[in-house]
NUROVO-805233 format. One record per residue: residue in three letters; chain; residue number from 1; x, y, z of N, C-alpha, C in turn. Coordinates in pm, 1 decimal. Atoms other than C-alpha are relative to their C-alpha. Layout:
% NUROVO-805233
res  chain  n  nc1  nc2  nc3  cac1  cac2  cac3  cc1  cc2  cc3
ALA  A  NUM  X  Y  Z  X  Y  Z  X  Y  Z
...
//
This chain:
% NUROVO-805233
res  chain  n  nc1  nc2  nc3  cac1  cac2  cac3  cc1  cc2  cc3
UNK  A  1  -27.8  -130.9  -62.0  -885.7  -2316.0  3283.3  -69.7  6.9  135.1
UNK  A  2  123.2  -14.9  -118.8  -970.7  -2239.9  3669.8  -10.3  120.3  -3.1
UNK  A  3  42.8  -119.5  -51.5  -1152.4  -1993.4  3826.3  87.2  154.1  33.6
UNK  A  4  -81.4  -146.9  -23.5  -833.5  -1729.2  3898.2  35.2  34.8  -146.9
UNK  A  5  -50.6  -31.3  76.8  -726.6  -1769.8  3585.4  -118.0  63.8  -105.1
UNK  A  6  95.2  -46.8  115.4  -1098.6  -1693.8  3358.7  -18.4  160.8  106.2
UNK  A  7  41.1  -95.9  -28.0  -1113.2  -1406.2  3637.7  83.6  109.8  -25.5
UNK  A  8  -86.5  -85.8  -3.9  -766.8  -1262.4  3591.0  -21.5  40.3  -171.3
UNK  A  9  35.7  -36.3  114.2  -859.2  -1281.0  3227.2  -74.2  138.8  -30.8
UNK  A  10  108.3  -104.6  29.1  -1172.1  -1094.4  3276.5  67.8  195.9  50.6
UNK  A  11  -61.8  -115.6  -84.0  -955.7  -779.6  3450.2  121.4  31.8  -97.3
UNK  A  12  -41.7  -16.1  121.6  -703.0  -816.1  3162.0  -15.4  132.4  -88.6
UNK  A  13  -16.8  -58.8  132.3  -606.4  -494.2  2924.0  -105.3  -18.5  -86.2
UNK  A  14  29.9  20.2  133.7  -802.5  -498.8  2621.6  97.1  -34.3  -115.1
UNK  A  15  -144.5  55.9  86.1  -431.7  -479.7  2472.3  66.2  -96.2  7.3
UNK  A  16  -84.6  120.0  -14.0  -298.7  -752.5  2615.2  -139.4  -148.6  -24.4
UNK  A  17  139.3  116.9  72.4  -643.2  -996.9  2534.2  -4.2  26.3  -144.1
UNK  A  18  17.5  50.2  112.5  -632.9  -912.3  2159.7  119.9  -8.9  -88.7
UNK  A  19  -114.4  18.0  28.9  -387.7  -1003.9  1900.6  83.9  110.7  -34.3
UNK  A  20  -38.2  -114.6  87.4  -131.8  -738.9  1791.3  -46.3  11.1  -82.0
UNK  A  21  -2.0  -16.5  111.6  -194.2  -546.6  1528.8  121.9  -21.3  -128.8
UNK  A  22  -79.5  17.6  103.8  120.5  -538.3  1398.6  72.0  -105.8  -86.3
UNK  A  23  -32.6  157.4  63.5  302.6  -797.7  1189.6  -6.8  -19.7  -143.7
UNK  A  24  34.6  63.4  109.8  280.8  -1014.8  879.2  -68.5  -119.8  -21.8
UNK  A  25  104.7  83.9  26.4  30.9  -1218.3  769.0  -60.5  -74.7  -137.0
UNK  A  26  49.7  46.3  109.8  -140.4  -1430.8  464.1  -171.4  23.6  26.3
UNK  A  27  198.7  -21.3  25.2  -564.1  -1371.6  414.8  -0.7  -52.2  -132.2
UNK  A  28  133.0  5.0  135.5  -802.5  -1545.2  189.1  -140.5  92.0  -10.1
UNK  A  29  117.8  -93.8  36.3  -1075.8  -1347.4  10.8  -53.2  -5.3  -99.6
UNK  A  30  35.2  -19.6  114.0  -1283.5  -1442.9  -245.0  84.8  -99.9  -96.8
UNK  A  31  -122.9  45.4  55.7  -1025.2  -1723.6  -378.6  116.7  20.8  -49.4
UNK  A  32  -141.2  10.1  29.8  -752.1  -1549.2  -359.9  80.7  28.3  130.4
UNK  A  33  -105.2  15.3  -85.7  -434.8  -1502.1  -115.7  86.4  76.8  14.5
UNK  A  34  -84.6  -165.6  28.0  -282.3  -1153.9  -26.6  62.6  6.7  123.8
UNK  A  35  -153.1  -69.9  -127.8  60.4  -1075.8  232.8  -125.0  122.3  18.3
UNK  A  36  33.4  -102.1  -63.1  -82.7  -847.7  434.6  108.0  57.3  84.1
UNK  A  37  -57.3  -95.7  -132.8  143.4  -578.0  672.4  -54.0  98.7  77.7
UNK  A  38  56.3  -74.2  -42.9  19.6  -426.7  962.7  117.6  64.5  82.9
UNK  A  39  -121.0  -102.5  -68.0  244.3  -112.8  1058.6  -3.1  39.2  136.9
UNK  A  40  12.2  -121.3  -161.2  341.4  -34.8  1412.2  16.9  85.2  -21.1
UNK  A  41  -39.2  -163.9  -16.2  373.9  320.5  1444.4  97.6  46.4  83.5
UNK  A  42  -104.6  19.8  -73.2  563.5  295.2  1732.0  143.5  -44.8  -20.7
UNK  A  43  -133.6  33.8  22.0  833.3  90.7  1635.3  56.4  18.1  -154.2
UNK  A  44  -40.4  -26.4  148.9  848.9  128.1  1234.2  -38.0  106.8  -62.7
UNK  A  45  -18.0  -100.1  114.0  932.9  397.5  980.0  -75.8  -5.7  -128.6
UNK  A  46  13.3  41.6  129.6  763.6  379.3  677.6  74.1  103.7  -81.0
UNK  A  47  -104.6  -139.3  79.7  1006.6  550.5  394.5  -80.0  -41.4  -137.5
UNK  A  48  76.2  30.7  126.2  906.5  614.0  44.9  147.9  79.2  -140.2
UNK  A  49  -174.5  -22.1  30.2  1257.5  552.2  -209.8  -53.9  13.1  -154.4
UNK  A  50  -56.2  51.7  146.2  1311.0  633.1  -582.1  101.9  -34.4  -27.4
UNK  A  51  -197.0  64.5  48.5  1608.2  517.0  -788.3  94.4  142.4  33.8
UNK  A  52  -77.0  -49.1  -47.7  1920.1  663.0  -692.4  13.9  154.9  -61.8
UNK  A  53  -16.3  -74.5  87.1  1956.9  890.3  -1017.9  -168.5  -12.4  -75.0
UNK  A  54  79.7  -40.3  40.3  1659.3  1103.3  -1146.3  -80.9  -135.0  -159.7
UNK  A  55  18.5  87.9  93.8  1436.2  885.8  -1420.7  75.6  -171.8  24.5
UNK  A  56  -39.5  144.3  -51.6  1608.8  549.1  -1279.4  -47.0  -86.0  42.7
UNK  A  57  24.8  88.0  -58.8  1454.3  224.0  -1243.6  22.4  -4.9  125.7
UNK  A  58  -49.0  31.2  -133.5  1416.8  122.5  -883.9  -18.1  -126.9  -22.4
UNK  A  59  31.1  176.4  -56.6  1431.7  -222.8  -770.2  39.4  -58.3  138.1
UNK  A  60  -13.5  81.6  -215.7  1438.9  -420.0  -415.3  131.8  -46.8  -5.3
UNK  A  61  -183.3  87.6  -47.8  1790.4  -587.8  -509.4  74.8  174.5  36.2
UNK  A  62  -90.9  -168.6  28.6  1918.0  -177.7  -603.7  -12.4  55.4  171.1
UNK  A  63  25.6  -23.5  -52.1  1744.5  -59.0  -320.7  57.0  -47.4  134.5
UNK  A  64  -27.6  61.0  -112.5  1873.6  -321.8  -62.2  174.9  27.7  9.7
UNK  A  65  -111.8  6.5  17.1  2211.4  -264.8  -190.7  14.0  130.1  67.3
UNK  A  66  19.4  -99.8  -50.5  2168.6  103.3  -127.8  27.7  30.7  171.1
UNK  A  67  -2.1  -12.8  -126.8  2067.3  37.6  222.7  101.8  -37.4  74.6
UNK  A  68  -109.5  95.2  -37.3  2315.7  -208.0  282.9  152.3  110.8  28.0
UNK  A  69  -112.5  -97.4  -20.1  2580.2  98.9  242.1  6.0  93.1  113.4
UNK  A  70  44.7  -65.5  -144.3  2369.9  268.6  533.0  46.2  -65.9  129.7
UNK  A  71  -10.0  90.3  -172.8  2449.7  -11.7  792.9  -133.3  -57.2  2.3
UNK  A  72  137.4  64.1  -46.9  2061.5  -120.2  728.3  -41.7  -109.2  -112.6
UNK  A  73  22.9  113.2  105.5  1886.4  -368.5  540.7  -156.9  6.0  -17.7
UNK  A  74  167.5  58.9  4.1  1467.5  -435.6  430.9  -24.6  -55.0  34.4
UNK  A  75  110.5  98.5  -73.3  1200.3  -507.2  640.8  -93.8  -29.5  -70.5
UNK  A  76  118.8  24.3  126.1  949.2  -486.2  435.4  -3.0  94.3  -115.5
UNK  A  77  3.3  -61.7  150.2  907.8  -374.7  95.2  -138.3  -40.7  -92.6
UNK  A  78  112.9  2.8  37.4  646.0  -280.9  -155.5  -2.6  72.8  -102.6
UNK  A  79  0.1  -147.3  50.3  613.9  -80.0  -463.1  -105.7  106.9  -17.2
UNK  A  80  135.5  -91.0  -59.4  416.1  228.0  -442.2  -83.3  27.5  -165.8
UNK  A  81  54.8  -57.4  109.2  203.0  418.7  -710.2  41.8  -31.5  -125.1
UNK  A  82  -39.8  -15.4  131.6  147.8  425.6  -1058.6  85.7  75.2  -39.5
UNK  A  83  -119.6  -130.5  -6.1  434.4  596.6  -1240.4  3.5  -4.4  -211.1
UNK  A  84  31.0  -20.6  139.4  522.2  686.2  -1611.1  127.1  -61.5  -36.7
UNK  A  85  -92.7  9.8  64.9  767.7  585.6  -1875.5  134.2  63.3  79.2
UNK  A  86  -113.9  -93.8  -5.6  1032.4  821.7  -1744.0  51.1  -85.3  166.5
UNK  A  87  -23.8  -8.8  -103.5  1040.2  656.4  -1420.5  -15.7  32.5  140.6
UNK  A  88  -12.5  -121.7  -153.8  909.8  910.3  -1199.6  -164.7  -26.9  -14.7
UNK  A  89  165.0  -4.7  -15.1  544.7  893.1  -1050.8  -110.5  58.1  -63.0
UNK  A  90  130.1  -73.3  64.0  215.9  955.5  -1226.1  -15.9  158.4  41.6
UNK  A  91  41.9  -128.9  -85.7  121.2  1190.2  -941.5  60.4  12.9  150.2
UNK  A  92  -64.8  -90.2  -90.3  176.1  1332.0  -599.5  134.9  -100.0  49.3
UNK  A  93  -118.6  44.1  -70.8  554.9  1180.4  -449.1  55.9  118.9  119.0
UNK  A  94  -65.6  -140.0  -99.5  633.1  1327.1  -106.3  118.2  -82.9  79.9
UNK  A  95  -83.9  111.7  -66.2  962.8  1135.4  51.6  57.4  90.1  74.7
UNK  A  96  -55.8  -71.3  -73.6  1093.3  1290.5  379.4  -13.7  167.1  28.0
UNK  A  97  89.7  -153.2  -24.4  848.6  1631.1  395.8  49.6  -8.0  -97.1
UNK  A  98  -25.6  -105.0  142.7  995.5  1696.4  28.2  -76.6  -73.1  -100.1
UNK  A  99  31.3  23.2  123.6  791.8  1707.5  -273.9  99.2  -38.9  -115.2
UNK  A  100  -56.8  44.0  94.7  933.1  1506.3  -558.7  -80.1  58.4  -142.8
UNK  A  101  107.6  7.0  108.4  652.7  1480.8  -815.3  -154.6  67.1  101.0
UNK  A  102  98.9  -56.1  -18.7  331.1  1718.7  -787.7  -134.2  -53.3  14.1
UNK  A  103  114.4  116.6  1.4  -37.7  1602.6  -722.0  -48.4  53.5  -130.4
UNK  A  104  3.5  -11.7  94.9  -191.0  1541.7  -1022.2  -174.2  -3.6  -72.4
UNK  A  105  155.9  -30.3  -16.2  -560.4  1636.7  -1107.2  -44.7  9.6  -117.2
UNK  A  106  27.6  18.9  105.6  -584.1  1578.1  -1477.5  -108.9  -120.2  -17.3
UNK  A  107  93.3  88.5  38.1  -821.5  1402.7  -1667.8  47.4  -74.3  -121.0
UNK  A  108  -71.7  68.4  113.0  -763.0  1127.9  -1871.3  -114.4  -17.8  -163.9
UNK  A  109  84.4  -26.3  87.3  -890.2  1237.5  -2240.8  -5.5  -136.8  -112.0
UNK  A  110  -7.9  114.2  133.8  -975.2  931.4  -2504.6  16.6  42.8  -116.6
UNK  A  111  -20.9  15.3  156.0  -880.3  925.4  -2828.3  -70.1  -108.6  -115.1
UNK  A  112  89.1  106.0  99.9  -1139.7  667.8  -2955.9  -70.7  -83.2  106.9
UNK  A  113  106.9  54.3  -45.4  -1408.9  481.7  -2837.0  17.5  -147.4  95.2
UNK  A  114  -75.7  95.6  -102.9  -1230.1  174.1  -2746.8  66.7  29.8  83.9
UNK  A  115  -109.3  -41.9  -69.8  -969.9  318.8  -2556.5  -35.5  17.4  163.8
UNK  A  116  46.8  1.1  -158.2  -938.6  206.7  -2173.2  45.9  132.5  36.9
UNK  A  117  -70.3  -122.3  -131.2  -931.8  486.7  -1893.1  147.8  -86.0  61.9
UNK  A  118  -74.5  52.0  -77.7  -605.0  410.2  -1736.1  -34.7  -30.1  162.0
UNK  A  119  45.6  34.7  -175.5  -627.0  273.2  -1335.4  57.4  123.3  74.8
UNK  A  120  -41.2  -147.5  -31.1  -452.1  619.3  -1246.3  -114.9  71.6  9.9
UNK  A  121  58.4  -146.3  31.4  -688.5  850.8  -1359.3  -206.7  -104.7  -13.6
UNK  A  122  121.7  33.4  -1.7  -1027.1  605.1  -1281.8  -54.1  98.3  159.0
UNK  A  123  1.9  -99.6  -60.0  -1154.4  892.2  -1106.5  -119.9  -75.1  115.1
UNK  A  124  -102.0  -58.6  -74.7  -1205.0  904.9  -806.4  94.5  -53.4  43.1
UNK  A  125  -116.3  68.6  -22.9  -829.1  864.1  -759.5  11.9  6.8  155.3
UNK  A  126  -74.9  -33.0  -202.0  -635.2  921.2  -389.0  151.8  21.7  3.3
UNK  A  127  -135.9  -21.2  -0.5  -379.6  1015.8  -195.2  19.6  -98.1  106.9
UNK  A  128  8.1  64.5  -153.7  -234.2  786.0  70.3  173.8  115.1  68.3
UNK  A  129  -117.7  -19.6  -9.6  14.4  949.5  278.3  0.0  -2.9  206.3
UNK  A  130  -48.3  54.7  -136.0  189.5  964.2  640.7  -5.4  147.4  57.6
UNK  A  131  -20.6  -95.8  -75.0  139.8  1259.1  893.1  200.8  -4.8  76.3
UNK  A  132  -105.1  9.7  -95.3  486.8  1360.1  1137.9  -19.0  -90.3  107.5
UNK  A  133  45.3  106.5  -106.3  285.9  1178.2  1408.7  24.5  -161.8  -18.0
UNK  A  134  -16.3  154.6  31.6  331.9  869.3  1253.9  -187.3  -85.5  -20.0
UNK  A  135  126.4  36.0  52.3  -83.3  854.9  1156.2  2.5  25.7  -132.6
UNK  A  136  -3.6  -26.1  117.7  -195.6  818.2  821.4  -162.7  33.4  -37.0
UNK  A  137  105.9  -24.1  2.6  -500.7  873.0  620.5  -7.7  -14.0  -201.4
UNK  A  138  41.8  44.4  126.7  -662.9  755.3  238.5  -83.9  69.3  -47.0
UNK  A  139  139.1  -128.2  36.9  -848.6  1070.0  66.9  55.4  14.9  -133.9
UNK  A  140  -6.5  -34.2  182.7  -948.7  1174.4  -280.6  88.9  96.7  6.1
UNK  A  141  -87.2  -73.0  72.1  -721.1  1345.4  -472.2  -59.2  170.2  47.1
UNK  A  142  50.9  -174.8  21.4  -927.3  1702.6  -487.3  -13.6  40.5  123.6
UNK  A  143  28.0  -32.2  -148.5  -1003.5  1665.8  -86.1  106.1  32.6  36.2
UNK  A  144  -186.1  -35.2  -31.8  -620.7  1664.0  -62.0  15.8  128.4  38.0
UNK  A  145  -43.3  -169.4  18.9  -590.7  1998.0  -155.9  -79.3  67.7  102.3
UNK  A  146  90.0  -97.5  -131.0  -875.4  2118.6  117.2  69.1  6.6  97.3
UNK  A  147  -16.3  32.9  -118.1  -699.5  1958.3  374.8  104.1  74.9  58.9
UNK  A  148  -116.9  -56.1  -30.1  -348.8  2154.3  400.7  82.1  -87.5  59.7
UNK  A  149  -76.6  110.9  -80.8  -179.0  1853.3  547.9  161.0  47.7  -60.5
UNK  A  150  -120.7  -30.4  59.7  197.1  1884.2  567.2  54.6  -168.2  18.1
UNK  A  151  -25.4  121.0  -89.1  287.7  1529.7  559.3  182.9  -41.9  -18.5
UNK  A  152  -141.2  17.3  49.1  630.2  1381.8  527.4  15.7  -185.0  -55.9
UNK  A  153  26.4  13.5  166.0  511.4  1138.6  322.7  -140.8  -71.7  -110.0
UNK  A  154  155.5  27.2  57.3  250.3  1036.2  39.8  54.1  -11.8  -159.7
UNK  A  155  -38.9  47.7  155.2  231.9  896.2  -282.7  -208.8  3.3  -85.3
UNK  A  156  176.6  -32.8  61.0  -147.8  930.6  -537.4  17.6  -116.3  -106.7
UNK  A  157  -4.1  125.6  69.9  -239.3  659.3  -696.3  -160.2  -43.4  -15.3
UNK  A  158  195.4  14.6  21.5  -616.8  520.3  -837.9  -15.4  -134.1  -64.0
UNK  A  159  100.5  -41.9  -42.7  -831.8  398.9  -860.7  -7.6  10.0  151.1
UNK  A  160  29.3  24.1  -146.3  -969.9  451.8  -491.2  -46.0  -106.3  47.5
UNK  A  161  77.7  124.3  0.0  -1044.4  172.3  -416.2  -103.5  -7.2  110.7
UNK  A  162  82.6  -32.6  -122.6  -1270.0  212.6  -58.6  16.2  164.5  55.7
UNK  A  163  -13.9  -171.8  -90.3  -1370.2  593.6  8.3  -133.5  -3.2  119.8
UNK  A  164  91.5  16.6  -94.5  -1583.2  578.5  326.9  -60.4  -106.6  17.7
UNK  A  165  107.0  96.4  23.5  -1660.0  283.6  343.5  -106.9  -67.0  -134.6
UNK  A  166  63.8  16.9  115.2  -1791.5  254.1  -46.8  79.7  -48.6  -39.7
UNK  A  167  -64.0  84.6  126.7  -1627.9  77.2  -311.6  -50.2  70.3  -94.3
UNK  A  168  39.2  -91.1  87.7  -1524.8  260.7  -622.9  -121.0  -56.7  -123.2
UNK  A  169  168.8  -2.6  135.8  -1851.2  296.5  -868.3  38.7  -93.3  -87.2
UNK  A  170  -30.2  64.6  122.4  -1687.0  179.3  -1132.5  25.6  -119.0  -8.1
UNK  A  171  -41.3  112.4  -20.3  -1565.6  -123.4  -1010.3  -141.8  -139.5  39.2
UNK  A  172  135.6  91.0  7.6  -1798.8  -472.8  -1059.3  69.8  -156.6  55.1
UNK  A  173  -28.8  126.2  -75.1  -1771.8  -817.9  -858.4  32.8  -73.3  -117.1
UNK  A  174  16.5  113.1  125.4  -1802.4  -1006.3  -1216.3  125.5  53.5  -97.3
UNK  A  175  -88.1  -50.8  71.9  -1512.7  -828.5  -1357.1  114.6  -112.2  -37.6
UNK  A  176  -89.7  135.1  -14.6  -1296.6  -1099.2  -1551.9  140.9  32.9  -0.5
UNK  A  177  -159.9  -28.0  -52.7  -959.9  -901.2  -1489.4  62.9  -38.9  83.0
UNK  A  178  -83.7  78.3  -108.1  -767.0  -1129.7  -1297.9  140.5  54.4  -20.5
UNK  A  179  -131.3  -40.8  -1.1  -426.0  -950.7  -1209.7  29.7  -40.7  178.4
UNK  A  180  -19.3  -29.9  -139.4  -206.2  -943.2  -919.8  -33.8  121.4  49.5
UNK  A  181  42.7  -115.8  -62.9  -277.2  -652.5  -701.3  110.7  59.6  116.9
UNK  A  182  -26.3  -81.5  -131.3  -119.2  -427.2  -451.0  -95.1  150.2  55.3
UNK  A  183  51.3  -208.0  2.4  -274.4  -120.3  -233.9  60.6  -5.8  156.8
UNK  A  184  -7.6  -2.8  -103.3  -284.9  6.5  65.5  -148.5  87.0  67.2
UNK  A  185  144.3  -69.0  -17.9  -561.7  81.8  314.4  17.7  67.2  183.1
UNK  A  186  -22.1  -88.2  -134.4  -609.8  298.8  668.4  -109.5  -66.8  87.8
UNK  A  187  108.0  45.1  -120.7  -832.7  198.1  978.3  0.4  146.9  56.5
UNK  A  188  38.4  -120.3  -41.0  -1029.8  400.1  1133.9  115.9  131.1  72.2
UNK  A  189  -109.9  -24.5  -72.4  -768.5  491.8  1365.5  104.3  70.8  -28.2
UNK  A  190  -85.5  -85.5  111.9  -535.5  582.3  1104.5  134.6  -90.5  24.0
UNK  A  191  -120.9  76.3  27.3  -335.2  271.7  1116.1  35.9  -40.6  -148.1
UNK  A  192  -56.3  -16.9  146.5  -150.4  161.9  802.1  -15.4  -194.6  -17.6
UNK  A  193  -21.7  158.9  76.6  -214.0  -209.4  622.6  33.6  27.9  -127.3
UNK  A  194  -60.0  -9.2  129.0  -26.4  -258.2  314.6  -50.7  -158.3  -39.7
UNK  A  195  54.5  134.7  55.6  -169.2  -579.5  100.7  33.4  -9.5  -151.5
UNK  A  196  -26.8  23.3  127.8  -52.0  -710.8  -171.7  6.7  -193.1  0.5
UNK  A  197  20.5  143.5  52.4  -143.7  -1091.0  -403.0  123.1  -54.5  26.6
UNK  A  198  -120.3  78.7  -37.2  63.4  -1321.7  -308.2  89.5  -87.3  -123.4
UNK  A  199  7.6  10.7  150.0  252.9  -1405.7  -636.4  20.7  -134.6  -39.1
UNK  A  200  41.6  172.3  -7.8  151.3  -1761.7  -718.0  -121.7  64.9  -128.6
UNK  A  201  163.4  -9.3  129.1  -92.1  -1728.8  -1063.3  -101.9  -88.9  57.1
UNK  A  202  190.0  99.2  -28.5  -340.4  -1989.2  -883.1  -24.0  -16.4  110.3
UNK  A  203  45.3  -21.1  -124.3  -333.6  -1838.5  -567.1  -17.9  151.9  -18.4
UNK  A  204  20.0  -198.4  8.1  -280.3  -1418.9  -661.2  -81.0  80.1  -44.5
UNK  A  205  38.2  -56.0  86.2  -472.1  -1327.6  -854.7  -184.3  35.1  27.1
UNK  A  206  135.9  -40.1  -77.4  -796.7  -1106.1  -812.9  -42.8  116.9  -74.4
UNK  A  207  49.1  -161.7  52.0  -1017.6  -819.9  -977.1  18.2  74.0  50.8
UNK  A  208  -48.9  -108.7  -118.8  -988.3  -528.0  -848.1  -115.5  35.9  137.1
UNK  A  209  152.2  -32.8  -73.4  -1347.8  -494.6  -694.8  25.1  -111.8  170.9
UNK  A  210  -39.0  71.2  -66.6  -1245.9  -818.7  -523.9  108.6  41.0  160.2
UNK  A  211  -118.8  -66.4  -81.6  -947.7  -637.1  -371.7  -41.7  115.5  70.4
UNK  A  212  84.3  -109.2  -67.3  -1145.7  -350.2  -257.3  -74.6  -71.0  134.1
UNK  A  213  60.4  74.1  -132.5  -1388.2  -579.3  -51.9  95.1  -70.2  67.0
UNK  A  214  -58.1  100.1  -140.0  -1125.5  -754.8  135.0  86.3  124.2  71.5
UNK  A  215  -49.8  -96.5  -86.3  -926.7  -388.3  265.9  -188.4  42.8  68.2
UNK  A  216  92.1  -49.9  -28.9  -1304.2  -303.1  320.9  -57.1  -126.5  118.9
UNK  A  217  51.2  78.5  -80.2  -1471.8  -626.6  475.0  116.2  -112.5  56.5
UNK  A  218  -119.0  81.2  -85.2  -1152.6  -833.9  580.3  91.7  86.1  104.6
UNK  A  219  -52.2  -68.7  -50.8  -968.3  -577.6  704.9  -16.4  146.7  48.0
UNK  A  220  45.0  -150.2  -57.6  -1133.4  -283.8  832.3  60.8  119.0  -34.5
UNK  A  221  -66.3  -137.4  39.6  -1012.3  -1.3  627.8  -139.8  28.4  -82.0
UNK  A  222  115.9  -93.7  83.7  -1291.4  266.3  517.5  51.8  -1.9  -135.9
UNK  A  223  -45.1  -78.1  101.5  -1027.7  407.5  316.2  98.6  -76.4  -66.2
UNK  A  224  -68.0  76.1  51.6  -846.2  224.0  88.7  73.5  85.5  -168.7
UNK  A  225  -35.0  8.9  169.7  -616.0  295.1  -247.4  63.6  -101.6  -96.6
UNK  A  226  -67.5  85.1  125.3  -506.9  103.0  -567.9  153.2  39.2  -8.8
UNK  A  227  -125.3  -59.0  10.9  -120.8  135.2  -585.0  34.3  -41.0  -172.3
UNK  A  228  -81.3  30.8  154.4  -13.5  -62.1  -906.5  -102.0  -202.7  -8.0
UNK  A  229  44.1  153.8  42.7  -131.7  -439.1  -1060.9  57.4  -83.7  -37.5
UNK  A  230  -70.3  107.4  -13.9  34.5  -685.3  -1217.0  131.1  -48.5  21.4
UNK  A  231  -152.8  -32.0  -1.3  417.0  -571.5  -1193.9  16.6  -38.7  169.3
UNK  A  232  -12.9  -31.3  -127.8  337.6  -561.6  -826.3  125.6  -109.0  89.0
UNK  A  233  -121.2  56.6  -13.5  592.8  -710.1  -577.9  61.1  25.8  143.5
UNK  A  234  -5.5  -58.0  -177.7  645.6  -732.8  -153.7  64.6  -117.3  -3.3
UNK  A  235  -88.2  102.6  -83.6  891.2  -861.8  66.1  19.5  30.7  131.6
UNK  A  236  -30.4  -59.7  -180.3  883.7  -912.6  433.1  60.7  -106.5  28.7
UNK  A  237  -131.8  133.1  -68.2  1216.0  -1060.2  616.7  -69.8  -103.1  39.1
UNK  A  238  38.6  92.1  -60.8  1166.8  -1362.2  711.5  -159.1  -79.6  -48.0
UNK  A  239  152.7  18.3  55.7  818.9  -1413.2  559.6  -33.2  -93.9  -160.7
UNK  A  240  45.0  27.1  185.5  811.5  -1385.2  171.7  115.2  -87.7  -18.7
UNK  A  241  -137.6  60.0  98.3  1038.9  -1559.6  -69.6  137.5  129.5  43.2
UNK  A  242  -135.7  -125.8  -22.7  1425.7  -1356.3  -25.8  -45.9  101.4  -80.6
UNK  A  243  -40.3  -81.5  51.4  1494.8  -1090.6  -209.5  63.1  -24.3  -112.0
UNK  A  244  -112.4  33.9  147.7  1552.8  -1124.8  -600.6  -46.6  99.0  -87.6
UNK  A  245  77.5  -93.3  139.5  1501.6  -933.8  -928.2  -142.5  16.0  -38.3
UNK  A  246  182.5  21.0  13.1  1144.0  -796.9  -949.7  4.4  111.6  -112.8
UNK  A  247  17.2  -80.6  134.1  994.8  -566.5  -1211.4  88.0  166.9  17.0
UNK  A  248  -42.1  -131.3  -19.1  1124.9  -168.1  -1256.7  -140.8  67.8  29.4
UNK  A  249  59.9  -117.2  -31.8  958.0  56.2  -1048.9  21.1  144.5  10.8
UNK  A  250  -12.6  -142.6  -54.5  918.5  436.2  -973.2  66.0  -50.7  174.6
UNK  A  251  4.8  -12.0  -134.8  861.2  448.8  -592.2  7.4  -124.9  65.6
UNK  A  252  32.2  145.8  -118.1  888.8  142.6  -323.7  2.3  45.4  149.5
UNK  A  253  66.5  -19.5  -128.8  710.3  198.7  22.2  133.3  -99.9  79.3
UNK  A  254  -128.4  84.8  -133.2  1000.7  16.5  285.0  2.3  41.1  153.6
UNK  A  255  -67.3  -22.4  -164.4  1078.9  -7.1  639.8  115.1  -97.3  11.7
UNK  A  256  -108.9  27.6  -73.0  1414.5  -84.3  765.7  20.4  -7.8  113.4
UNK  A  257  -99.7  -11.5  -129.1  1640.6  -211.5  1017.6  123.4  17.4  -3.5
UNK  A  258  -136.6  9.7  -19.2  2002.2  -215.8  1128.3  17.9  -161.8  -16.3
UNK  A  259  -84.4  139.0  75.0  2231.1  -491.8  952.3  43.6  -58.3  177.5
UNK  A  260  -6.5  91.1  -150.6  2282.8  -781.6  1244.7  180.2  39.9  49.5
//
């Protein structure tokens, strides 16, 4: 390099010297191997889809087919929150400013001594959702309600996995629950990374605590939530494997384009 060129450097943007944010990516953490997406705001939508008909499986083939009738097709895909038997989300679903499913502030009561807490209701849960601006933001469930946010959209889902910068209590480095994982986590800023195991059993697979420290110390998100575990399931064009039969979900997080 000569001299005009380390000086024109030094006079250089800050934006144009570091890498985009946005994109798709692979990260190691801890021995394992998680798709990462980092959302422009600018140029991408994030939408948040159930199945067509009330109580209806969703899925990425259904879903693409769907779009496909729009003139568009999946950019990326993801499924969102925990959800119940019926189909429909645990807790809060907001798709296009409209409430679907309510936030949900119950406690989960045992019935015997063995009996796990579900990953929903490992308190403290969250909400993740999307302002009009196209900023987002990762807050407990009960703060939700302080905040009055009108967003257009948001999905609740738990455990929390990073609230300020902490890692949830409950959660332990030595934990021998090896699942796949998905969440999603916010930067300061209030940009949007979506991360999910890359699905390979002897590359995906990760506790959850594990998965917490890498939106926390790999990727700079304070705020982070748990979406779903081993069902989990992302596709970005050009990136992942195509597009084939994945598990039944409630909700799936997507951005689209226009068919070529």
């Amino acid at each position: 390099m000569n001299l005009h060129s380390t000086l024109l450097g030094l006079f250089l943007p800050l934006s144009l010297l570091a890498p985009a944010f946005s994109g798709a990516e692979t990260i190691d953490h801890e021995g394992t191997t998680y798709w990462i997406y980092r959302v422009d705001p600018g140029k991408e939508k994030v939408e948040l889809y159930l199945g067509e008909q009330k109580g209806e499986p969703n899925t990425f083939p259904k879903l693409e087919a769907r779009l496909q009738k729009q003139g568009r097709r999946l950019k990326f895909a993801m499924n969102s929150g925990i959800f119940e038997g019926t189909f429909l989300p645990s807790g809060l679903h907001i798709a296009e400013g409209k409430t679907i499913t309510k936030l949900n502030l119950n406690d989960f009561v045992k019935t015997g001594e063995t009996q796990f807490t579900p990953n929903f209701f490992l308190k403290p849960n969250g909400v993740f959702f999307i302002r009009p601006d196209g900023t987002a933001a990762v807050v407990e469930s009960q703060r939700y309600v302080t905040l009055n946010e009108m967003p257009i959209l948001a999905t609740q889902s738990g455990p929390l996995l990073v609230q300020e910068g902490k890692i949830h209590p409950v959660l332990t480095p030595d934990s021998t629950s090896k699942r796949y994982r998905n969440g999603v986590g916010v930067t300061k800023d209030g940009r949007i990374i979506f991360a999910c195991s890359m699905l390979d059993r002897e590359l995906g697979m990760s506790n959850i605590y594990r998965f917490a420290e890498c939106f926390r110390d790999k990727l700079g998100c304070p705020n982070a939530l748990y979406l779903d575990g081993d069902i989990s399931y992302i596709y970005i064009a050009g990136k992942s494997e195509p597009i084939r039969e994945t598990n039944w979900f409630a909700g799936i997080l997507a951005i689209t384009e226009p068919l070529p």
